[in-house]
N, C-alpha and C positions, 0 to 999 in steps of 0.2 A: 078304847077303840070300839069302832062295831064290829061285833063278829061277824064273819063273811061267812059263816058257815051254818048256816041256819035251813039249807035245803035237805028237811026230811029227818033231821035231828031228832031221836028219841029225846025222854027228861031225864035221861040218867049222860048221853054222849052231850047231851048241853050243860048238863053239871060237868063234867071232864072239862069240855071247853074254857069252860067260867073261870075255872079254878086254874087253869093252866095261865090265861088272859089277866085275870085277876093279879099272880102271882108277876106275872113278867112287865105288869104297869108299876106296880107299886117296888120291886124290888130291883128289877133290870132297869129301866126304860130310865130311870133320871141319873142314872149313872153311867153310862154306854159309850158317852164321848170322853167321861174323864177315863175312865177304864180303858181307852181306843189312847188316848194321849199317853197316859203314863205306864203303860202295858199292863196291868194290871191283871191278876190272874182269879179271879172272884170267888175262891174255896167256899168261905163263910155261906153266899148263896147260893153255891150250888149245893151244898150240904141240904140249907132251906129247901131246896126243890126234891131234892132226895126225902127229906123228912114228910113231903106231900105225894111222894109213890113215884118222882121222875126219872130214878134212877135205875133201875128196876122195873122198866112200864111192862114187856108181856115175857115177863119172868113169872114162875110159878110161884104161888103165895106158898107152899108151905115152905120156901127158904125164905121167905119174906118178901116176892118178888108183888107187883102190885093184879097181875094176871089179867093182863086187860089184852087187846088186839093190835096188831100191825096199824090199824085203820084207825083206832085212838091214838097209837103215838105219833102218823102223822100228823094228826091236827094239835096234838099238846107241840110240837115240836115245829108247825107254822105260830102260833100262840107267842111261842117261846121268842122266838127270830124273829117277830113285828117288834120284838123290845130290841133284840141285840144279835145280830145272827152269828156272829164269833162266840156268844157261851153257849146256843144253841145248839149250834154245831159242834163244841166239845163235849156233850151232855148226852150228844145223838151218838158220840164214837164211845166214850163210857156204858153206853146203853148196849151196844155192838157188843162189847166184852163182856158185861154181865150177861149178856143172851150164852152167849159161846160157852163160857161155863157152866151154864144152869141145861143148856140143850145137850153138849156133849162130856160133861164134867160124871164123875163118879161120883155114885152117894153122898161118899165123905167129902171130894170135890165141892159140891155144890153144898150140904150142911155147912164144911168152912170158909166157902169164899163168898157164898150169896149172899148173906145179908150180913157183910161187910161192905159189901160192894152196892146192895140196896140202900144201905143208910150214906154209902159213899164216905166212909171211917178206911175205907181203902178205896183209893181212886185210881181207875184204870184207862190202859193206854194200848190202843193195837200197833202190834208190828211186825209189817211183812216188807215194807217196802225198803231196798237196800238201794247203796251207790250208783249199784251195776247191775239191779233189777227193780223197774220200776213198773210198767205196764206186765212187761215180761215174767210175772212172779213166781212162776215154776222153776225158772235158771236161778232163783238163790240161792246164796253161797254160804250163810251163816252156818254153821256146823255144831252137832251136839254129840261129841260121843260115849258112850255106855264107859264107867267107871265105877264098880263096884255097887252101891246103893244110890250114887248119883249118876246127871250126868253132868259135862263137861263141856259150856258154852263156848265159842269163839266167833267173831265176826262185827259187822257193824249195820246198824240201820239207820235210817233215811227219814227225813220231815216227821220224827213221833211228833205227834201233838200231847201235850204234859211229859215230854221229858222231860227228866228231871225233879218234877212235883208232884207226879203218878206216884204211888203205893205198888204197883203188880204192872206187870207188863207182861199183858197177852203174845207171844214171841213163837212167830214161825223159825224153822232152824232143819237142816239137812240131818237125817239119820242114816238117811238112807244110798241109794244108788239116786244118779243125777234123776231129772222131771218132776211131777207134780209127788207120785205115790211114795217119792223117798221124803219128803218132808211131813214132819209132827210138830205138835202147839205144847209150849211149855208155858206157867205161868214162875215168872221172875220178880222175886221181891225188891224192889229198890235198894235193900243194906246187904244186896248179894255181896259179898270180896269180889272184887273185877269187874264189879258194874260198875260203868263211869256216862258219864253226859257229853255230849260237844257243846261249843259254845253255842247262844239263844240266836236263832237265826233271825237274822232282816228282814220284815215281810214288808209285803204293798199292803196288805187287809191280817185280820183274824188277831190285832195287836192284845188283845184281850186272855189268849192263852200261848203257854210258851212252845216253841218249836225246836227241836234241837236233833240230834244223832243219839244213837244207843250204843253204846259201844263194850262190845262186850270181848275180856281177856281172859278166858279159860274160868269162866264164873261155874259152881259148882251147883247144879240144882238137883234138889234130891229127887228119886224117881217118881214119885209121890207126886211130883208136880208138873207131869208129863200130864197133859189134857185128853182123855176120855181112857179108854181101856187097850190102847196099843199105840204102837208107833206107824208112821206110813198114811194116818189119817187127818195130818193137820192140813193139808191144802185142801183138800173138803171144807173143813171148819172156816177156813180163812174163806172159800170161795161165797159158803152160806151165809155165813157174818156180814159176806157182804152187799147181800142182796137187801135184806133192812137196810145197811148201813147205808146205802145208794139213794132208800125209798127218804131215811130221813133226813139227809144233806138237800136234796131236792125238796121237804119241807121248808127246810130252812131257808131255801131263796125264795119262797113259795112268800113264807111271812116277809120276810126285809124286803122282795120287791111289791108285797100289799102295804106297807108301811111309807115305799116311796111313792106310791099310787096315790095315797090318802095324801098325802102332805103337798103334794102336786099337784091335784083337785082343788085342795083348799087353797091354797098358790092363788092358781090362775081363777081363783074365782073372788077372790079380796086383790087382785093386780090389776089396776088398769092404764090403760095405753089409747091413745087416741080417743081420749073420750070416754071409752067403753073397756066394761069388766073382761081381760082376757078371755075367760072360758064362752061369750060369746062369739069369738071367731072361729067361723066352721072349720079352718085347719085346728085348730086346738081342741075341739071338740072330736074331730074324726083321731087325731094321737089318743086323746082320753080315750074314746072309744074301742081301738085296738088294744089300749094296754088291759083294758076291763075284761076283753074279753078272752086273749092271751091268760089273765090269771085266773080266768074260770076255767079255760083249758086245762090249763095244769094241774089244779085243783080238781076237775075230773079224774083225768091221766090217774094222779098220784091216790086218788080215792080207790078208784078200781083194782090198782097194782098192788095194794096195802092189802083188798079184799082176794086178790087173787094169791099173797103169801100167806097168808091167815088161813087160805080155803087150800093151800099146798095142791095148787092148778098145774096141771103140766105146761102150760106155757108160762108158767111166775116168773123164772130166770127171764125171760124175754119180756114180759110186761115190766117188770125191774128195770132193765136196763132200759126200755123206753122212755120210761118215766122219766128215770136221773137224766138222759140226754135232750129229751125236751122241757122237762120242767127247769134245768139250771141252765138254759142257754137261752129262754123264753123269756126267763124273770131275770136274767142278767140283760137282756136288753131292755126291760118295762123300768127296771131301776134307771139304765142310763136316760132314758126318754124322760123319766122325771128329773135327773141333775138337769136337764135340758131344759123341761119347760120350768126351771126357776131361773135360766140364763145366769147370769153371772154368782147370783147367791148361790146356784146348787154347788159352785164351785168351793164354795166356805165351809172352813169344817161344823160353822156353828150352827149351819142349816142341817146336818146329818146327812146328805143326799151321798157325800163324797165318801165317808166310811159304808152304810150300804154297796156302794157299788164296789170299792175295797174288797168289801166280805166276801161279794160274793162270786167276783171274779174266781178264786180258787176252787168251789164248787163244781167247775164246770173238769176242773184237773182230779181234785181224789177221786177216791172210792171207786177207780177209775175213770180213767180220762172218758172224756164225750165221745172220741176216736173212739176207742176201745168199746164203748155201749152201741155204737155203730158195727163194728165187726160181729158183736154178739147175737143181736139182734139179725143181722143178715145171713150168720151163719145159719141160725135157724129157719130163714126163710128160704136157704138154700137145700137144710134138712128137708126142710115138707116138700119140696118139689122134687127133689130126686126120690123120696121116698111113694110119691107119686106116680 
């Protein structure tokens, strides 16, 4: 591909690029539709990505994390998603939980979980979203209670992505009295007793990594594995986790809809019709044009929000949620406008136009729904006025 990111790049944030681009042509990109056909869960490479710093991108090196910025792993993480935006996006929520542990884990925490989880020898999965609290995530019900040196899980959760083939499951759970400050983060090992899976759920998009429920029957986890130094502060941890998490799902459609962009250029510009090369008729040219400039938006948006968590700005929550709300509802329409301008092909799986827009339809529902980045965002804008 071209990188599209070439505006004001130091030599070192274009070695990251290269290397991210590099990786996702030769190792994602010619395998994406059979991995989308046969659900395919692609451990081996993402290992490979991990062994090149992606697992781990602004984790601290001395657990082995790669210590780089918000602002690089957006662009390793569009890079990623122009090859395949369903390992992208599993790669970006792996990355959410290695954060969570290395920012609020304890010493020992972080010396044994980080560079397992850097090298991705343990693979992780966030979960806070249940049956019966999805946007709502202060009302869950999962419950952990105190048991001598452990504690004592019960309850179920909701869309994990790598259930089932995760290693550790990052897991919000009730300690406390109902609301946000009664709940804490436990880390769950996969061969807990009472850890079990739901079956692999049916998706429209993201066929590439597995979906299931968590479901947990009085699993016993030692206290040791209660995340950071007390109980009462894991809806923090989950809140903050997800502010990255937001910046890099929004990458991810960032890349797969510059992917449908490029493949839709070249389209209409080798199709012709009446004579003449599609991309000469001014309607065609004025769609190209909007989609071009739609992903330079986002690609702004999502630069700045990366530089405003990195720079830990007071309005970051708010630049965050802006982001994910326009950059995955912008590039979910730039996708569909390229199945479009291939007319009947984009409709074929063998054109790739129809898994991008699969992918990335979900984008616009985790990490918070698009709703939800609209509530946050105006709450804030309702803060400064009354504060006013």
């Amino acid at each position: 591909m071209t990188i599209s990111t070439d505006g004001g790049l130091d030599a070192d944030e274009r070695v990251i690029v290269e290397t991210a681009a590099g990786f996702a042509a030769k190792k994602l990109a010619p395998y994406a539709l059979e991995w989308d056909e046969t659900h395919h869960f692609p451990v081996a490479e993402l290992r490979e990505a991990a062994a090149l710093g992606m697992a781990a991108i602004y984790c601290a090196e001395d657990v082995g994390g790669s210590g780089l910025r918000r602002l690089d792993g957006v662009r390793i993480f569009e890079q990623l998603a122009y090859a395949d935006p369903a390992v992208a996006a599993f790669l970006s929520i792996h990355n959410m939980c290695t954060w969570m542990v290395d920012q609020y884990g304890t010493d020992e925490q972080r010396a044994t979980w980080v560079p397992r989880l850097a090298t991705m020898d343990a693979i992780a999965s966030y979960c806070l979203t249940e049956p019966g609290a999805g946007s709502d995530a202060a009302a869950l019900s999962t419950r952990a209670v105190r048991s001598g040196d452990d504690y004592v899980l019960t309850g179920v959760k909701q869309f994990i992505s790598g259930a089932g083939a995760s290693d550790v499951y990052v897991l919000m759970a009730r300690t406390g009295a109902a609301g946000a400050r009664g709940i804490s983060t436990f880390l769950v090992e996969k061969d807990s007793p009472g850890l079990s899976f739901g079956a692999q759920e049916r998706k429209m998009g993201w066929h590439a990594q597995p979906t299931a429920q968590v479901i947990l029957d009085e699993v016993r986890v030692p206290s040791a594995n209660l995340l950071g130094a007390s109980e009462g502060i894991g809806f923090g941890i989950a809140m903050n986790g997800l502010n990255g998490g937001r910046l890099n799902i929004a990458a991810s459609s960032l890349g797969g809809a510059q992917a449908a962009f490029d493949r839709a250029a070249e389209y209409v510009a080798s199709r012709r019709a009446f004579g003449n090369a599609l991309i000469d008729e001014p309607t065609i040219r004025f769609t190209l044009a909007d989609m071009a400039t739609a992903l330079q938006a986002s690609r702004l948006m999502l630069w700045h929000a990366a530089s405003a968590l990195d720079t830990n700005a007071p309005d970051k929550v708010e630049q965050c949620a802006m982001a994910k709300r326009f950059v995955t509802d912008s590039c979910f329409t730039v996708a569909d406008q390229a199945l479009q301008l291939h007319g009947g092909y984009g409709y074929l799986n063998e054109y790739g136009l129809e898994k991008i827009v699969r992918d990335l339809r979900v984008h616009r529902i985790l990490e918070g729904t698009n709703e939800i980045m609209r509530v946050v965002v105006g709450r804030s804008i309702a803060g400064r006025h009354r504060d006013g």
